[in-house]
N, C-alpha and C positions, 0 to 999 in steps of 0.2 A: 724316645722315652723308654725307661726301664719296663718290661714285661709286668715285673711286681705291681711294680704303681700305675700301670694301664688298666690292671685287676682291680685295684682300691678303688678306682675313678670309676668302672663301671658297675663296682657293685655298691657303691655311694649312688649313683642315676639311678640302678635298679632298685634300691630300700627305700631310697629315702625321694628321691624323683627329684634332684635336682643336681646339677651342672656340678664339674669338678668343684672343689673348694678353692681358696685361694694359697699363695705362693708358703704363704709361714705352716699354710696344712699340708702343702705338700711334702715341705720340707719334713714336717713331723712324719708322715708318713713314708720318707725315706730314712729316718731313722727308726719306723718301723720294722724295716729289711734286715737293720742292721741287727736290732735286738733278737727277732725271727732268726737268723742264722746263728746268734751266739749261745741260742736253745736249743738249736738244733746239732752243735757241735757237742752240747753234751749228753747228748741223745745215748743209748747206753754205756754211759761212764757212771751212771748212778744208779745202785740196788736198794729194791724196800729196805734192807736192813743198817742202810747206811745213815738213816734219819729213824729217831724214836717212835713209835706208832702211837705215842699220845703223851699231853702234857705230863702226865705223873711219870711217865718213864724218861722225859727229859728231866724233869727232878732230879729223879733218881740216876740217872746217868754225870748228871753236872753234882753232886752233893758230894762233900769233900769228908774223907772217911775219918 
């Protein structure tokens, strides 16, 4: 079993006290991995200033002059 999802499964026992889930949650939980690592590839490729710091200045950025 993958390292990642030996982690999900024991910290599902330890919160919640009870026994892995079953196969369709595991599966969701191995598409967990997947989404986890495509966050993490864009791990500094994005700066504060590359997204607007608040709705009015997405306004202002998207308004057509």
């Amino acid at each position: 079993m993958d390292p990642f999802l030996a982690e999900i499964e024991q910290t599902i026992t330890r919160w919640h006290g009870i026994s892995a889930p079953n196969e369709p949650a595991r599966r969701m939980a191995a598409d967990l991995i997947e989404t986890i690592r495509a966050f993490e590839a864009l791990r500094s490729t994005l700066v504060f200033e590359d997204e607007p710091s608040s709705f009015e200045a997405a306004l202002h950025d998207a308004r057509e002059v």
